[in-house]
C-alpha positions as CSV (number, residue, x, y, z in Angstrom):
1,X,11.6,-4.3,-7.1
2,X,14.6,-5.2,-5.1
3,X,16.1,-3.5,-2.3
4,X,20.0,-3.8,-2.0
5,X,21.7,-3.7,1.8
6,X,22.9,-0.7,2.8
7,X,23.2,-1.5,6.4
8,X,25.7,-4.1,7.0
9,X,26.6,-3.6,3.3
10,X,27.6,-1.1,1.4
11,X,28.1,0.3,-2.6
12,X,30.2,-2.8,-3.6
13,X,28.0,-4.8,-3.0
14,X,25.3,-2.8,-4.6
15,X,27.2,-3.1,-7.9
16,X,27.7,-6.7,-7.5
17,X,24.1,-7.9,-6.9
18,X,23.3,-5.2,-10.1
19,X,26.0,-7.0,-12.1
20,X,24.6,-10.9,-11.3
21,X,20.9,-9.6,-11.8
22,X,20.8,-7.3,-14.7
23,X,24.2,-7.5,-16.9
24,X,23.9,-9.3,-19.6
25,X,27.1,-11.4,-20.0
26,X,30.9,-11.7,-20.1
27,X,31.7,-10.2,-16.7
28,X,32.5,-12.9,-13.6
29,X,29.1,-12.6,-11.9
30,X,27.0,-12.3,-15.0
31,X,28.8,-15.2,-15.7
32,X,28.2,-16.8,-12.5
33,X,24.2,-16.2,-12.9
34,X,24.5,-18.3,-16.4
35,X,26.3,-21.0,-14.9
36,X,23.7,-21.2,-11.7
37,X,21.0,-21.8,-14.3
38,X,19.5,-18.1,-15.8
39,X,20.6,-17.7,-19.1
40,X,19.2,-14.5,-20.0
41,X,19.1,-11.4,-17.4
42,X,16.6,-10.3,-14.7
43,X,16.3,-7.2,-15.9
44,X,14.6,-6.0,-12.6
45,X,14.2,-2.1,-12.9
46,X,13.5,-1.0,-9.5
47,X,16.0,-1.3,-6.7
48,X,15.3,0.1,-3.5
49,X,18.2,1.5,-2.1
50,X,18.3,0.0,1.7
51,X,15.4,-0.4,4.0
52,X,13.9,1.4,6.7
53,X,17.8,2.8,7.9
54,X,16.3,5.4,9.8
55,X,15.0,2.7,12.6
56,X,17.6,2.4,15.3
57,X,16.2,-1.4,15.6
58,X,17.7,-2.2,12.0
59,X,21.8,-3.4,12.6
60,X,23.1,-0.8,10.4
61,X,21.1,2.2,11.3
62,X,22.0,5.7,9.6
63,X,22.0,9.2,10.3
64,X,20.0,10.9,7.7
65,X,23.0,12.9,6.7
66,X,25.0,9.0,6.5
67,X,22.2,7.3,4.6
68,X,21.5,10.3,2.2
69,X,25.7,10.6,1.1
70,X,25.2,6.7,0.8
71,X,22.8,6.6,-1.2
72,X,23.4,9.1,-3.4
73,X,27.0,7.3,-4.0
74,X,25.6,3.8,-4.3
75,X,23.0,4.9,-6.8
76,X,25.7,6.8,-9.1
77,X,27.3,3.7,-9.3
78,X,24.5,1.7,-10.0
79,X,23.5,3.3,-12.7
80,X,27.2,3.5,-14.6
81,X,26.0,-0.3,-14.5
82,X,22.5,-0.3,-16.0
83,X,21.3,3.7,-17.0
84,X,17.6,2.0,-16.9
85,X,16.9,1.5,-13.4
86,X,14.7,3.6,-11.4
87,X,16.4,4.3,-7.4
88,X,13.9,4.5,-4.5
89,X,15.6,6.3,-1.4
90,X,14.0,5.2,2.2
91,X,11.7,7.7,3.4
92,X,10.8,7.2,7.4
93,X,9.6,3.3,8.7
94,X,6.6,5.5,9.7
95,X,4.7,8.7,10.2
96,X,5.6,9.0,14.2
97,X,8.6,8.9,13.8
98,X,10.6,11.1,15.8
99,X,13.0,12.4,12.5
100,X,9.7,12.2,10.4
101,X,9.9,15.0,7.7
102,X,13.6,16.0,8.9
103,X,14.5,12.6,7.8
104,X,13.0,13.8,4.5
105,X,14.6,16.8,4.1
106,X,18.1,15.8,5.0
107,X,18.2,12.6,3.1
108,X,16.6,14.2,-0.1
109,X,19.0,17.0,-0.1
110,X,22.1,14.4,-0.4
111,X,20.4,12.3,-3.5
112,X,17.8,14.3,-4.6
113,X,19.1,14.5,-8.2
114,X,19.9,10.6,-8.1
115,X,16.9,8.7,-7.0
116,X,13.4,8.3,-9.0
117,X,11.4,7.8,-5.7
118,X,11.2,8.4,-1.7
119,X,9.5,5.6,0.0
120,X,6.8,5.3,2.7
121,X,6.2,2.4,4.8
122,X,2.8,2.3,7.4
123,X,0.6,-0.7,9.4
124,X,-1.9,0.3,11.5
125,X,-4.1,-1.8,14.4
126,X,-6.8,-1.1,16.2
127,X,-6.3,-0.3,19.6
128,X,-8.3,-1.7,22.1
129,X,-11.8,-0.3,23.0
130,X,-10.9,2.5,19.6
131,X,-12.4,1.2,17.0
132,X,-13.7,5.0,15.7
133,X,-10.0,5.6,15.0
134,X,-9.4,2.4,13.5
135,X,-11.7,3.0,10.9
136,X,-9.8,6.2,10.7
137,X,-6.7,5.2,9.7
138,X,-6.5,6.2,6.2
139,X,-6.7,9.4,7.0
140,X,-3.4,9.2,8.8
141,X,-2.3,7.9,4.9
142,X,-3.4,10.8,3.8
143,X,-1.6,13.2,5.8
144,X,1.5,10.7,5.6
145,X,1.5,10.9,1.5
146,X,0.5,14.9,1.4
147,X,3.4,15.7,4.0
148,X,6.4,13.5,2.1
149,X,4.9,15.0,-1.1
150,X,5.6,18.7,0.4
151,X,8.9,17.6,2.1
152,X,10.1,16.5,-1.3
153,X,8.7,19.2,-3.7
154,X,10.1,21.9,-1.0
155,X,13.6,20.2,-1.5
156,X,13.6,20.6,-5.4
157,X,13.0,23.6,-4.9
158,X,15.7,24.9,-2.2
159,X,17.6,23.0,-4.6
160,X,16.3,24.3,-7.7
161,X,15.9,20.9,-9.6
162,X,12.6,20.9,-11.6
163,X,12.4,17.0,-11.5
164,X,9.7,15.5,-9.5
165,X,9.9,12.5,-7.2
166,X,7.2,10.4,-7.3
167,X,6.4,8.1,-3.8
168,X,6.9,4.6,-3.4
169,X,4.6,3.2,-0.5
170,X,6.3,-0.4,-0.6
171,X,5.1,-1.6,2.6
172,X,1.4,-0.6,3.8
173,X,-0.9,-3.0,5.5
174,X,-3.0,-3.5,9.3
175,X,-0.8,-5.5,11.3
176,X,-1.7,-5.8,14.7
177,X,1.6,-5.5,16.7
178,X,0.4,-6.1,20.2
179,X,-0.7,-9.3,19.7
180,X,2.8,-11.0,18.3
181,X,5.0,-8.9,20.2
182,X,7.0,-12.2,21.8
183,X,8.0,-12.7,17.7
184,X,11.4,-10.6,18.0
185,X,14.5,-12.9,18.6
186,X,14.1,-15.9,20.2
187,X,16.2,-16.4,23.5
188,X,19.8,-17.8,23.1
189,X,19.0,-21.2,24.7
190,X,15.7,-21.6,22.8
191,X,15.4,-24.2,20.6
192,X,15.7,-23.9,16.9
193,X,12.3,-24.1,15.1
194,X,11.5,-24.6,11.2
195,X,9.7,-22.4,9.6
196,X,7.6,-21.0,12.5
197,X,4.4,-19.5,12.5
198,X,5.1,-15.9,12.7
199,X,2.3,-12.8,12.8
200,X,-0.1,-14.9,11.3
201,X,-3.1,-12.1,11.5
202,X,-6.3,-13.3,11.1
203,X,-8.5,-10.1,9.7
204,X,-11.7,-9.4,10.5
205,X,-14.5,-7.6,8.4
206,X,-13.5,-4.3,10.4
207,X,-9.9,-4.6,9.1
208,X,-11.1,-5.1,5.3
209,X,-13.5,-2.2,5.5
210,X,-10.1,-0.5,6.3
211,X,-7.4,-1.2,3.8
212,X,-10.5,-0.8,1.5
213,X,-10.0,2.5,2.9
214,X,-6.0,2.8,2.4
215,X,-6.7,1.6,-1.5
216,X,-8.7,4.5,-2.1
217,X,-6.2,6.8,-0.4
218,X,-3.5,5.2,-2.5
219,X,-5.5,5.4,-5.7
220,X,-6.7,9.1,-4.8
221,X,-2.8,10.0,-4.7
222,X,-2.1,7.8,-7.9
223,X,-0.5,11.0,-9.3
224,X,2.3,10.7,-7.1
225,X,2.1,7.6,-5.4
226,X,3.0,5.6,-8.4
227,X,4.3,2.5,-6.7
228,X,2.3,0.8,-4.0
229,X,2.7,-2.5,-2.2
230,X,2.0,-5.0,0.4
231,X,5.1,-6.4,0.9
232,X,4.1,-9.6,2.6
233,X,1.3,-11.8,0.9
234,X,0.6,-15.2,2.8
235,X,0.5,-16.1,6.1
236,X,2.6,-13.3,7.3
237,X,0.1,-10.6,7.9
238,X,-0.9,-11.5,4.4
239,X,-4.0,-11.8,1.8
240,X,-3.8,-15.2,1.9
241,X,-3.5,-18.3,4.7
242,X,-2.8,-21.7,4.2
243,X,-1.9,-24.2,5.9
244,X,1.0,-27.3,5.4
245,X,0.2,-29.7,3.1
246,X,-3.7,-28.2,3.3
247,X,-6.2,-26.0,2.1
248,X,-5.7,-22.1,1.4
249,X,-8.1,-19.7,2.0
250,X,-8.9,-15.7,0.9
251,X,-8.6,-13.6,4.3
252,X,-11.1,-10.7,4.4
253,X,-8.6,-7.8,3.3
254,X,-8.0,-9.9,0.1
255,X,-11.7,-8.9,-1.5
256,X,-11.1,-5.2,-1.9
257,X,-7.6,-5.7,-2.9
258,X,-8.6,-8.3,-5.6
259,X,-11.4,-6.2,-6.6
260,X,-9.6,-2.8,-7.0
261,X,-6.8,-4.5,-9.2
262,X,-9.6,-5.7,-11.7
263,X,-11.4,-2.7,-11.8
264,X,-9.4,0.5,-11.3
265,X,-8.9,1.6,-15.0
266,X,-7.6,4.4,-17.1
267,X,-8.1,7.7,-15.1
268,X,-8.0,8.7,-11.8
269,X,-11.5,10.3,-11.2
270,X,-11.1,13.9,-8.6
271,X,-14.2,13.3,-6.7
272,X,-15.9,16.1,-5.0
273,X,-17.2,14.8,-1.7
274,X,-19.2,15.7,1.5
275,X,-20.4,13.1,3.9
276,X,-21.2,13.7,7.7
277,X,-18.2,13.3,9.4
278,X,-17.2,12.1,13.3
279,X,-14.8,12.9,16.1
280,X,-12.6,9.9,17.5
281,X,-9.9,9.9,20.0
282,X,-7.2,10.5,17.6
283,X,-8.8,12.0,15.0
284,X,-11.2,15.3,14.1
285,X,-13.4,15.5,11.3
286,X,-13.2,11.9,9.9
287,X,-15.7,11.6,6.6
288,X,-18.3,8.8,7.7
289,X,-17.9,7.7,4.1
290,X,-14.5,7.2,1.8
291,X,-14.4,6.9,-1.9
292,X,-12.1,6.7,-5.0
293,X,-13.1,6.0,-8.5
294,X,-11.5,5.6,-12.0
295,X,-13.0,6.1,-15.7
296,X,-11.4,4.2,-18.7
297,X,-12.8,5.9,-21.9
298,X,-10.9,3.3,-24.1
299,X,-13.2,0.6,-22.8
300,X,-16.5,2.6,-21.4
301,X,-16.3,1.6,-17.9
302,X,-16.1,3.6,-14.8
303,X,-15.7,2.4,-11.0
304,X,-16.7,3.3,-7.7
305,X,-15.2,2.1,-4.3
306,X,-16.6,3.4,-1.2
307,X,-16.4,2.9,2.4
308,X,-19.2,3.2,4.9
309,X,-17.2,3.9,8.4
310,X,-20.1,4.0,10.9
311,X,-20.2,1.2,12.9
312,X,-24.5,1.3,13.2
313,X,-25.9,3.2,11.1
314,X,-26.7,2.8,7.2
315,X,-25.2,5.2,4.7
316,X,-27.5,7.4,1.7
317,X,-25.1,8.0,-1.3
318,X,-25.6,10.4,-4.1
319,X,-23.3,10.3,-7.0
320,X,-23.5,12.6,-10.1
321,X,-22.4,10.7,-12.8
322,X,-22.7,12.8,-15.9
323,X,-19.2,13.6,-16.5
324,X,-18.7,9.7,-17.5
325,X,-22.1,9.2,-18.7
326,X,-22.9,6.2,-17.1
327,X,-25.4,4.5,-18.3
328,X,-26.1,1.4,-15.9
329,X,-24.6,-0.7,-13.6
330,X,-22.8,-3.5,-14.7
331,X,-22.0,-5.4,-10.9
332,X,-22.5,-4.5,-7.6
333,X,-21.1,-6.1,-4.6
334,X,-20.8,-5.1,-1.0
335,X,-18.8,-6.6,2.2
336,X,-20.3,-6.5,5.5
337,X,-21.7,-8.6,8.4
338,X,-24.1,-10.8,7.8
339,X,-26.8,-12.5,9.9
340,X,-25.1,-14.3,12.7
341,X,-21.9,-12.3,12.0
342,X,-19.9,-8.8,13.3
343,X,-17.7,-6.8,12.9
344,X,-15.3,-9.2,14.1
345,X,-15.9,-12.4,11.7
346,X,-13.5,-13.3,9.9
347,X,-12.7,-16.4,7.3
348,X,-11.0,-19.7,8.1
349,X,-9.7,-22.6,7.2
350,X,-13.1,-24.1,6.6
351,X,-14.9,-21.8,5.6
352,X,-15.2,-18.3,3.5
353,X,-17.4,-16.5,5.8
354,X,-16.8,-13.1,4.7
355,X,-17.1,-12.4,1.1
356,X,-18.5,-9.8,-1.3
357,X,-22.1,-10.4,-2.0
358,X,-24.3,-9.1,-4.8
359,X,-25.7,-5.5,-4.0
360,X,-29.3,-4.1,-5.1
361,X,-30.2,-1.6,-2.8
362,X,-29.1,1.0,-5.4
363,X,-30.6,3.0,-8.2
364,X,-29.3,4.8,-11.4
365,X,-31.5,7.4,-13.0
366,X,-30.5,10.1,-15.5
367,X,-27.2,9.7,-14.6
368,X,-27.5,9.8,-10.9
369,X,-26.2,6.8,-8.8
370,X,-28.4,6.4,-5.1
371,X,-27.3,3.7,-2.7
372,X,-28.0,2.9,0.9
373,X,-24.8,1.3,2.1
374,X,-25.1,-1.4,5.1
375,X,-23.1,-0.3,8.2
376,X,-19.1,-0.7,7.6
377,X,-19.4,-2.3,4.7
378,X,-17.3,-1.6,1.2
379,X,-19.2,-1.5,-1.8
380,X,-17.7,-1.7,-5.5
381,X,-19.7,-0.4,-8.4
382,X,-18.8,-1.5,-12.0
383,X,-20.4,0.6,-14.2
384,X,-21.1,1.1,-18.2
385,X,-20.1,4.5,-19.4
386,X,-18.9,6.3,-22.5
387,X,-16.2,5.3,-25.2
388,X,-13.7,7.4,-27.2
């Protein structure tokens, strides 16, 4: 994925980057991508068509009606230079923003036929003395992912195009804000720094029982979320840390990522849940558990991801398994606070503080999976089930 600038930039340019990634010879720039050293094309097939133009803090900004006539154009003539890539128009920075769903709408209607994808960006903190809502957050995802969906299926519609645009949710993360907001431009008479350290976020056990939470949304939408990704990876509110010339270190949000990209296989299992649910300040009727799961027949394996959001109190889960016929549990691992730990404990350079650990307190008879789940903790189950 690559997003071309449509800010300060414009559809020539477009074209030209294209040309000098994708093309495969005899024109100047293909030509000029030989000669710097790449023989053979790039061949990247996603290109993002700006970023986040709806944000009057980008130099640059767009009307929707601006950005959608742009877009449209630059993608037409992107693809008379390579009929195989797939176009990703920008969708809002965020949910709260004030042209959220109007953006949408306007934008869509320009480019609708042109573009493969309408993107969603969304970080999320926890606010101080809120945890409750916090541990919330995905279902803020949720309702961001169901309302572009309708935005987007409602324009095909008015416009009486049967194709359907799939989502791109290319940035996603927790980022907390308020703590780095001095990390904007630096004064004119301040001196110039290397490579500084810049929203560094050290995340706690709280913050991986959370994006544990965002995976499943994003893998419950896998339907029509079909891209998803952090768009920063180390240091910078990232999975990893390290440090110059020294060691590197796992943060806390990095375990469920690592283990949902080894086991989420073949199908995307509908689950049919009910869970006692909570009231925080910002949201109603929040399910004190959140899970996702996936079933590969090819291989015989199924998984289970769940989240236990309740800050004290242990969770009982009940999972019928007989449409996958699983037959026993393979691994079991859970993230939580240990002795000497909370909910705030995080890893460091040191030390890996915060990691899964084997989980037993489960039981799988006749099909039927039983756990007690430690207080906000996230707990993976690999399981044997049946083959094709």
């Amino acid at each position: 994925m690559l997003a071309v600038n449509l800010g300060t930039r414009g559809l020539q340019e477009a074209c030209a980057l294209l040309e000098y990634a994708n093309h495969q010879g005899g024109t100047y720039l293909s030509d000029r991508r030989i000669a710097n050293g790449a023989e053979h094309p790039f061949k990247i097939k996603m290109w993002c068509l700006g970023n986040e133009l709806d944000g009057p803090w980008q130099v640059g900004h767009k009307t929707a009606y601006e950005y959608g006539r742009l877009a449209n154009e630059t993608g037409k003539a992107m693809r008379l230079i390579d009929s195989e890539i797939e176009l990703v128009a920008c969708g809002s920075s965020n949910s709260s923003m004030p042209t959220f769903g109007s953006w949408e709408s306007t934008v869509l209607e320009q480019c609708y036929e042109t573009v493969d994808y309408v993107s969603l960006h969304a970080y999320y903190e926890e606010l101080e003395g809120d945890p409750l809502s916090f541990l919330a957050s995905a279902v803020d995802m949720d309702h961001f992912i169901q309302a572009v969906i309708a935005t987007a299926d409602a324009v095909g519609a008015r416009l009486k195009n049967r194709k359907r645009l799939n989502l791109s949710f290319d940035e996603w993360n927790v980022w907390y804000h308020s703590r780095f907001s001095g990390d904007g431009p630096q004064p004119r008479d301040a001196p110039w720094v290397q490579h500084p350290r810049l929203i560094e976020d050290d995340y706690t056990i709280t913050d991986a029982v959370v994006v544990g939470t965002f995976l499943n949304s994003l893998l419950r939408h896998g339907d029509r979320v079909t891209v998803a990704c952090q768009a920063q990876l180390i240091n910078v509110i990232g999975l990893l840390r390290s440090e110059p010339g020294g060691d590197a270190w796992k943060q806390t949000i990095a375990y469920p990522f690592q283990q949902m990209r080894r086991l989420a296989r073949g199908q995307i299992i509908q689950l049919i849940a009910d869970s006692d649910r909570y009231d925080s300040p910002r949201f109603t009727d929040v399910p004190l558990m959140d899970a996702s799961a996936t079933y590969d027949a090819e291989t015989g394996s199924a998984a289970l991801f769940v989240a236990n959001r309740s800050l004290t109190e242990q969770a009982m889960l009940s999972v019928d398994l007989r449409g996958v016929h699983a037959t026993n549990v393979r691994t079991s691992r859970t993230l939580h606070a240990q002795a000497g730990q909370d909910r705030h404990t995080s890893n460091g350079v040191s030390h890996d503080a915060v990691i899964p650990r084997p989980f037993s307190a489960y039981a799988l008879d006749n099909a039927r999976l039983t756990a007690t789940l430690p207080p906000l903790s996230w707990t993976i189950f690999d399981l044997e089930a049946a083959r094709d």
